[in-house]
GUVOBA-488413 format. One record per residue (C-alpha): x, y, z. Coordinates in steps of 0.1 Angstrom, whole numbers. Each point is the difference from the previous one (the first is absolute). Layout:
<recs>
REC     xx     yy     zz
REC      X      Y      Z
...
</recs>
This chain:
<recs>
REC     xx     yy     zz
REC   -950    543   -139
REC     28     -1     24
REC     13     33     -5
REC    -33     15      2
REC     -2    -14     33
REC     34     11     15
REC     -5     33    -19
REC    -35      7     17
REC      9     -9     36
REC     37     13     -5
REC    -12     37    -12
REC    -30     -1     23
REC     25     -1     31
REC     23     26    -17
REC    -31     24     -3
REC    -14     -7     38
REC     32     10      8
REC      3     28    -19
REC    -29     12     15
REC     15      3     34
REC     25     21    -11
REC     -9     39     -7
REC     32      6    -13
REC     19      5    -38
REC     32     -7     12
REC     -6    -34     12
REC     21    -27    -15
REC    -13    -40     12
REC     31    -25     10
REC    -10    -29    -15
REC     17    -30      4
REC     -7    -32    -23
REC     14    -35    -10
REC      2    -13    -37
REC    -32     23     -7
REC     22     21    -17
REC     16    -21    -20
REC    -33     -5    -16
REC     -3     38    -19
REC    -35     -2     17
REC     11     22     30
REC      8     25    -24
REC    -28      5    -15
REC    -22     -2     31
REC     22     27     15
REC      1     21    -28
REC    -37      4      2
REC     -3     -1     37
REC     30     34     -3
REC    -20     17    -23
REC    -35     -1     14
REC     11      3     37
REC     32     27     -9
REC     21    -25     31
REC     27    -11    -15
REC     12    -37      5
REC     41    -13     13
REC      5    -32     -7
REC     22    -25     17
REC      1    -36    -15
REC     15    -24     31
REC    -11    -36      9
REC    -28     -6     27
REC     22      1     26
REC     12     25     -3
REC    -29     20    -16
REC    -19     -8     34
REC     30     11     19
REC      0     34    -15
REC    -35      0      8
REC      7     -8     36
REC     24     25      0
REC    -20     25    -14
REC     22      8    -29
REC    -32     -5    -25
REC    -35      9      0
REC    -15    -33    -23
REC     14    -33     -1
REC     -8    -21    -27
REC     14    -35      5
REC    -10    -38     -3
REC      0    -19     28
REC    -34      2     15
REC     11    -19     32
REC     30     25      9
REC    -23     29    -11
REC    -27    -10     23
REC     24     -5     28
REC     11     36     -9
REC    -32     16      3
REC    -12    -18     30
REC     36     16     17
REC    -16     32     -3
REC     25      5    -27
REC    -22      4    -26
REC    -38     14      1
REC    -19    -25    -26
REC     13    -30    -26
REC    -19     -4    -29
REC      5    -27    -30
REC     11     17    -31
REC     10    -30    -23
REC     18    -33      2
REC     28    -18    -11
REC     -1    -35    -20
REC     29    -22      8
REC     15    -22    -23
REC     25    -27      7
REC     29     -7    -24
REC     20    -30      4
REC     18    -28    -21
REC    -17    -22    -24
REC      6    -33     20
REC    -20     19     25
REC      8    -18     34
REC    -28     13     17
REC    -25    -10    -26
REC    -11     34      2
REC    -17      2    -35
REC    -33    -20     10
REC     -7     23     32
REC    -22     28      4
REC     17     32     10
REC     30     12     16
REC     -8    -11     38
REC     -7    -35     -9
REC     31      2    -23
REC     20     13     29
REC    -10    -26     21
REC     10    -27    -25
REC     37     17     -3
REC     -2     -3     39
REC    -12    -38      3
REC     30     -9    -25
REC     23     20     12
REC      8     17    -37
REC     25     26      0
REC    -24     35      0
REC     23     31    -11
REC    -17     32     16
REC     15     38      1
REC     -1     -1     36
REC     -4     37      1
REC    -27     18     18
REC    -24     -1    -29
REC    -40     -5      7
REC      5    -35    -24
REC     28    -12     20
REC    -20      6     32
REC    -28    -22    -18
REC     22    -25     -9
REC     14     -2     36
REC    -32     -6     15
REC      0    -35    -13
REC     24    -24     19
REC     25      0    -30
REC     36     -5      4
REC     18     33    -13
REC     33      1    -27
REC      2     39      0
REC     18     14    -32
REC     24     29      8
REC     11     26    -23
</recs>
């Protein structure tokens, strides 16, 4: 059900702006977070090539830097997930519309003695909260990622991992 969402509203913006373009020798720059990682985007695309004969570069980056190639108009789509920083991107004049594709479900892991008593609450915010309350060690990427810029919303106190 998901992916018939994503695919619908996905390939309908693919095709509106295929239709823009006259043009057989178009290729799209298309930008995009962990969609790809998902073997979804390449099936969408495949269709979207064949039907609309515009072929499709991808570049997999983080949102940060996916909305920074955006801004620098090194890409024609952007396809991230941090609706915040999108919005703000669009409403820059960077961008011309934002539109929700899908969603990302976040999912805590910590120890079993779980100091934050994390395993009776809710969802993630409320979870995030409790890690800030009781000051529990949280272990982020602290990359540029559209999670970690979720994450950081929250009043949490970072531990970045480094490679």
């Amino acid at each position: 059900m998901k992916h018939d969402f994503f695919r619908i509203v996905f390939l309908s913006g693919l095709f509106l702006f295929s239709n823009l373009v006259q043009s057989d020798d178009i290729k799209l720059r298309l930008v995009t977070t962990n969609t790809d990682n998902s073997g979804l985007l390449a099936v969408l695309l495949s269709a979207f090539e064949h039907q609309s004969h515009i072929s499709v570069r991808i570049t997999v980056a983080k949102t940060g830097r996916a909305l920074r190639m955006g801004q620098a108009g090194d890409v024609d789509v952007v396809l991230a997930h941090a609706p915040g920083a999108e919005k703000a991107f669009v409403d820059a004049g960077w961008g011309i519309q934002r539109r929700d594709v899908m969603y990302n479900d976040f999912v805590l892991v910590g120890p079993e003695s779980d100091p934050a008593s994390n395993a009776r609450r809710g969802n993630a915010g409320v979870a995030l909260r409790g890690i800030a309350q009781t000051q529990s060690v949280f272990i982020s990427s602290g990359d540029d990622s559209g999670i970690h810029q979720k994450s950081s919303l929250m009043a949490i106190r970072w531990h970045p991992v480094h490679q």
